[in-house]
C-alpha positions in Angstrom: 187.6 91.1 109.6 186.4 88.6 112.2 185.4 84.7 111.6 181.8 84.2 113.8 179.9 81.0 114.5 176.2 81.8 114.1 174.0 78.8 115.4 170.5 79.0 114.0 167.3 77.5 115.0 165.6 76.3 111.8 162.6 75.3 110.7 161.6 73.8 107.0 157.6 72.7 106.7 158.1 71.8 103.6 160.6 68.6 104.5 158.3 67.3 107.2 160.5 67.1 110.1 160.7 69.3 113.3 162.9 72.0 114.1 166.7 71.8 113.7 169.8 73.7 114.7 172.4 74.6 111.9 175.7 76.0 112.5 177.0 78.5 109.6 180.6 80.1 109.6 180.9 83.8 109.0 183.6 86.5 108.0 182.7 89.7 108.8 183.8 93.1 110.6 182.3 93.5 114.3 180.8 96.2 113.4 178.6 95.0 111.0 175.4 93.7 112.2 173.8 90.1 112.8 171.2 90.2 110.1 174.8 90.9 107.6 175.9 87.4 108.9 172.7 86.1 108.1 172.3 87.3 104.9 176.4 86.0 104.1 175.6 82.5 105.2 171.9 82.5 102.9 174.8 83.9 99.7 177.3 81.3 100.9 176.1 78.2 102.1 172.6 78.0 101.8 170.2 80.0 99.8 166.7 78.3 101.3 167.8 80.1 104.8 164.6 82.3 105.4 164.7 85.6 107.2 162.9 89.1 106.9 164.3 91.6 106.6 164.2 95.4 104.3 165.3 99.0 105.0 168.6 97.3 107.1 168.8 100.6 109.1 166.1 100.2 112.3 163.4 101.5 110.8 161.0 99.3 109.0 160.4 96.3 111.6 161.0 93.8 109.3 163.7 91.8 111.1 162.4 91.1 114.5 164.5 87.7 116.0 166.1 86.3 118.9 169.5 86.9 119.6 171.1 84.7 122.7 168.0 84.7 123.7 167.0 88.5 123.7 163.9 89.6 121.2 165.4 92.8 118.8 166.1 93.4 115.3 168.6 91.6 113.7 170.0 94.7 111.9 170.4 96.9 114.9 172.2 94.5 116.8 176.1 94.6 115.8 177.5 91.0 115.6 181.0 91.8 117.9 178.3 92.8 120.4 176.0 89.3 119.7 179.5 87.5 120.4 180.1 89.3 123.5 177.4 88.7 125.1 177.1 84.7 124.0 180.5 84.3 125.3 179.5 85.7 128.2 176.2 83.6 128.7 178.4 80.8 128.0 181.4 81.5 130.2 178.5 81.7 133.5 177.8 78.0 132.3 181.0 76.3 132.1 184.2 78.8 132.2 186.0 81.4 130.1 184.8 81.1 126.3 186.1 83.3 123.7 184.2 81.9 120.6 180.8 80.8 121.4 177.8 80.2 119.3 176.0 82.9 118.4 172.6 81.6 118.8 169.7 83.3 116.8 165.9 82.1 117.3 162.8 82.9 115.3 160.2 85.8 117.6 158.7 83.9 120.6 155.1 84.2 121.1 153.8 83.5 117.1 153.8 80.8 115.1 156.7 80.1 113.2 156.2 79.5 109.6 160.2 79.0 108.3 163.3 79.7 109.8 163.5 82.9 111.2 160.1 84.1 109.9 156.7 83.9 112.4 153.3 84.5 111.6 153.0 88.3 112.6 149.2 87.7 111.0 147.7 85.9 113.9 149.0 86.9 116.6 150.7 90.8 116.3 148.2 92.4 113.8 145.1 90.5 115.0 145.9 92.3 118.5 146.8 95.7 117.0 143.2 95.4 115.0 141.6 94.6 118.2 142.4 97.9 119.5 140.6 100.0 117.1 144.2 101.9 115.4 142.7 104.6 114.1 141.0 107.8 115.2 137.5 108.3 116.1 137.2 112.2 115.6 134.5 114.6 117.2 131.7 115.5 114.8 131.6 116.2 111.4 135.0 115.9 109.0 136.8 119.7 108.9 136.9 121.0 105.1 140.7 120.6 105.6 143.1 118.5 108.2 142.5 118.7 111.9 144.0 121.3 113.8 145.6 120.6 117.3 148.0 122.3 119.1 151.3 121.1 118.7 151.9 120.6 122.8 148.9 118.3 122.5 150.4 115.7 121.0 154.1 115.6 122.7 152.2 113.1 125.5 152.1 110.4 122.6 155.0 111.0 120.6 156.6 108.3 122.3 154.0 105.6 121.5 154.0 106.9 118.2 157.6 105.9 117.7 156.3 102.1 117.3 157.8 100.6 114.1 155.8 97.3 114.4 158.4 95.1 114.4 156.9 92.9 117.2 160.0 93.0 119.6 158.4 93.2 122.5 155.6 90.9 121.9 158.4 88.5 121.0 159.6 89.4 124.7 156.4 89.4 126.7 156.5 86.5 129.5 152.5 87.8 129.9 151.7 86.7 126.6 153.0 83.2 127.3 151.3 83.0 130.4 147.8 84.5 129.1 148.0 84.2 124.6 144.6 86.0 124.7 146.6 89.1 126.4 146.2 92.2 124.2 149.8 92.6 124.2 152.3 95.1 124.3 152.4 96.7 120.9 148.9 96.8 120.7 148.2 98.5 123.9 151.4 101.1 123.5 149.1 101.9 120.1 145.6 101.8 122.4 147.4 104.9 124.2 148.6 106.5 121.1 144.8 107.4 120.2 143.3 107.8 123.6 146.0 110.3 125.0 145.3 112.0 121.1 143.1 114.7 122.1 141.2 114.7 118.8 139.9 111.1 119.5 136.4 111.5 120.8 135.9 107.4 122.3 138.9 108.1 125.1 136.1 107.1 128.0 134.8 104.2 125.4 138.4 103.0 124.2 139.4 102.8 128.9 136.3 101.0 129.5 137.3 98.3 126.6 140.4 97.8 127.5 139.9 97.7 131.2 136.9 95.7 131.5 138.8 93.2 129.4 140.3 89.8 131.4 143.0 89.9 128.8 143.4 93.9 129.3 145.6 96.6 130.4 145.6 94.7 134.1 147.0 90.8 132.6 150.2 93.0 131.8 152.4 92.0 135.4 155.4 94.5 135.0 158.0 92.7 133.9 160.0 95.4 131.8 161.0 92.9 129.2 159.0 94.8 126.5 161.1 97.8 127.6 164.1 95.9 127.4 163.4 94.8 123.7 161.9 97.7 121.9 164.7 99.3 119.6 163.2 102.4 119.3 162.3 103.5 123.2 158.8 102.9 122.8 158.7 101.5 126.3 155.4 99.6 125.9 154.6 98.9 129.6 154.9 102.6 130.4 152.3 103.1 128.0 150.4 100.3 129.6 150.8 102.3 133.0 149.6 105.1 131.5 146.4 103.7 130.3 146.0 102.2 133.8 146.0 106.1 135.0 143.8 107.1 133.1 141.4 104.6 133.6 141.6 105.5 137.3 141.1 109.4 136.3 137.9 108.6 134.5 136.5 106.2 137.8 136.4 102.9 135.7 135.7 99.8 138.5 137.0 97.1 136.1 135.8 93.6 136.8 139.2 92.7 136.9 139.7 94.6 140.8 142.8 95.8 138.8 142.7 99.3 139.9 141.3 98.3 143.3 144.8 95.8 143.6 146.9 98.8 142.8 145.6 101.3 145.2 145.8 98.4 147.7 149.4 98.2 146.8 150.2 101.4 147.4 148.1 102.2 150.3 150.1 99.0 152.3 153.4 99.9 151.2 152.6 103.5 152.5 151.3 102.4 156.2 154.1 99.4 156.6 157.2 99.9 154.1 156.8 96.3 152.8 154.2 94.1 151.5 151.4 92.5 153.3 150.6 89.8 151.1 147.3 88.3 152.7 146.1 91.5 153.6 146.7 92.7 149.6 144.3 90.2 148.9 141.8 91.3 151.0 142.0 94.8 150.1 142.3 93.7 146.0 138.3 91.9 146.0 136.7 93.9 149.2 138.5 97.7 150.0 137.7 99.4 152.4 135.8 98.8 155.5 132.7 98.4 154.0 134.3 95.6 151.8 134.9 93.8 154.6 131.9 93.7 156.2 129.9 93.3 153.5 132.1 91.1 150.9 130.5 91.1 147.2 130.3 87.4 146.3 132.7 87.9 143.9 135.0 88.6 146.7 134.5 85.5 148.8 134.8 83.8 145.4 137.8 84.8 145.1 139.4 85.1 148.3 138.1 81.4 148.6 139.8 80.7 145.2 143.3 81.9 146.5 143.0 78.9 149.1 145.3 76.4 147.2 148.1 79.4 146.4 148.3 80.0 150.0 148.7 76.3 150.8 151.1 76.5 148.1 153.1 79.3 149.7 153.3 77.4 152.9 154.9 74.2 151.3 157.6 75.9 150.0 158.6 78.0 152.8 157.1 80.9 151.7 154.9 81.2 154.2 156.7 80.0 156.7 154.5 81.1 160.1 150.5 80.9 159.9 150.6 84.6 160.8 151.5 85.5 157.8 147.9 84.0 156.5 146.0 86.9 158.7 145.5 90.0 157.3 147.1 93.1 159.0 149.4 90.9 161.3 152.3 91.9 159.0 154.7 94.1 160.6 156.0 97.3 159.9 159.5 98.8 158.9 161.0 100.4 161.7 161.8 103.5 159.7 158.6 103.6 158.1 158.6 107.5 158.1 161.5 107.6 155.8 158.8 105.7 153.6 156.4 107.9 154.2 158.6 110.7 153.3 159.1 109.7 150.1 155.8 109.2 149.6 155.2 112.8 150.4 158.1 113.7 148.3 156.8 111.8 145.2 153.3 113.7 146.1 155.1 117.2 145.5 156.9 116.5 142.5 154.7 114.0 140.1 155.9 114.6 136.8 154.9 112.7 133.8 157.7 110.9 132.3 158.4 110.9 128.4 161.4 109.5 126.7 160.8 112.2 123.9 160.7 114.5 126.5 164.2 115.5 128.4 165.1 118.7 129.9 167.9 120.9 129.0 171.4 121.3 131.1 172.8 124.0 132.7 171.3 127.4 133.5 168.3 127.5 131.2 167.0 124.0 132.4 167.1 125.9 135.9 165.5 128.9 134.2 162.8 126.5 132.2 162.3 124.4 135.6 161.2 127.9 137.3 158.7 128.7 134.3 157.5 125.0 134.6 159.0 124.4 130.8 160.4 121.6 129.2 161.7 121.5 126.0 162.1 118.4 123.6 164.9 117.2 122.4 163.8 115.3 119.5 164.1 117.6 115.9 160.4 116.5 115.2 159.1 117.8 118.6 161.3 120.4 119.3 159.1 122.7 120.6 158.4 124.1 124.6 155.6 122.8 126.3 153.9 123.5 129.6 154.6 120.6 132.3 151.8 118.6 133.5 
């Protein structure tokens, strides 16, 4: 048994004032989780401490919270771990700490109706609504259940892990740069219905979410959804994977998102490091024929990047005017190692699954030559074809 300080950001409506911070004192073994400490201050010291919670064991969402400052569930997360890491966060401040604070925080990104518990409402199930979470079958009902094949569905099993608990929109630095972002719980869902092959809208639900300002593009890769989700969701790879497909089906979204992306890769490709102005210019006009003939849209917004570009000068960013021309960038001088990787990445694109890891030893060689993987997880363990 271990005595932990937990410091807890709280908020009472009901008394009229603005949030507080309350220290409680807690006895328990490090094993034990945060959401334990929790509930033994709420029995102990103060029953009108609010916090969600249900199932204790990961599985119904329920306790989504900030821990030092990291979005997660407060019953995953094991308290001799939670001290760790604040004494560590507060040891890179001001020196060796053995016993700091462990600070716990209400979800960012929603409103915060008492203590520990936000409005999920507003913010994450008015999102996951937007997305239309349900499937939009072919034709008329069967008599029975649809029938798939079961290596039809192992692309989404992944995104199909979501428990809801709102982790990673807790997380997303997107979200509190753009609040009309879909979000990454509601997009990781988006995917789970148009990679299901029995969803007839796939083209319908791309164009939706693509064409949207506050879309698959307004996600800017930060991993911190990854980072957050307790059950391996990985929310921006399903993001990434909508993107994808959106590109397969030949959606120009009025964002230039797809058009940014290529550009992206086709510069790191030809120079091994990123021309910035010349990104730009290849984002809103592509291609030769963009240049010479810009859309309006184009000169818009070329024009509009004007002040980040003076911007970039007055810090030091930019610090030589040729930097501001397109193309003038140089190249790496091993820029065929780049290339080779490139062509390396060419040859061997595989699609990436969590809930989908290959096997050691001789049969994963054996299975690799067949172009099989096989699943690890009991409810897909099945073979499947790559690709």
């Amino acid at each position: 048994m271990a005595e932990y300080t937990i410091k807890v950001r709280r908020f009472q409506p009901e008394s009229g004032q603005g949030p507080y911070w309350e220290e409680f004192n807690v006895d328990l073994e490090p094993s034990l989780a945060v959401l334990d400490g929790l509930l033994q201050a709420k029995d102990r010291d103060d029953g009108s401490l609010a916090v969600r919670c249900s199932c204790r064991a990961a599985i119904c969402g329920s306790c989504g919270m900030k821990i030092n400052g990291q979005s997660g569930l407060g019953c995953k997360t094991q308290i001799g771990e939670a001290q760790e890491l604040a004494n560590k966060k507060a040891s890179a401040v001001g020196g060796q700490v053995d016993n700091a604070p462990i600070v716990i925080e209400p979800m960012g990104n929603m409103p915060v109706i008492k203590d520990l518990i936000t409005d999920m409402e507003s913010t994450h199930w008015t999102k996951i609504r937007r997305v239309t979470p349900w499937l939009l079958p072919h034709g008329e009902p069967p008599e029975r259940e649809y029938i798939v094949e079961p290596e039809s569905m192992i692309d989404i099993t992944q995104s199909m892990a979501c428990i809801q608990c709102g982790a990673c929109v807790s997380s997303c630095l997107s979200m509190e740069a753009d609040p009309e972002f879909i979000g990454p719980a509601a997009l990781a869902k988006a995917y789970r219905f148009v990679g299901d092959p029995r969803d007839a809208e796939t083209h319908e639900r791309l164009h939706d979410l693509a064409d949207d300002p506050h879309g698959i593009y307004d996600c800017t890769h930060c991993f911190s959804c990854i980072d957050a989700c307790p059950k391996g969701v990985a929310p921006m790879d399903q993001i990434m994977r909508l993107r994808r497909k959106a590109g397969e089906e030949g959606i120009e979204d009025p964002n230039s998102g797809h058009d940014h992306e290529l550009a992206f890769v086709k510069i790191i490709e030809k120079k091994g490091t990123l021309d910035e102005s010349l990104l730009l210019q290849e984002s809103f006009a592509p291609g030769v024929k963009g240049k010479l003939k810009p859309s309006k849209r184009a000169i818009r917004e070329m024009l509009g990047s004007l002040p980040t570009a003076i911007r970039g000068i007055k810090t030091g960013k930019m610090r030589s005017l040729h930097k501001l021309i397109p193309g003038v960038h140089p190249k790496l001088p091993d820029q065929d190692d780049v290339k080779a990787i490139y062509a390396h990445a060419e040859e061997h694109s595989e699609e990436f699954n969590l809930y989908i890891k290959g096997e050691e030893g001789e049969l994963a060689e054996e299975n690799v030559e067949k172009g099989i993987e096989r699943s690890t997880d009991p409810d897909t363990a099945q073979e499947v074809k790559n690709g």
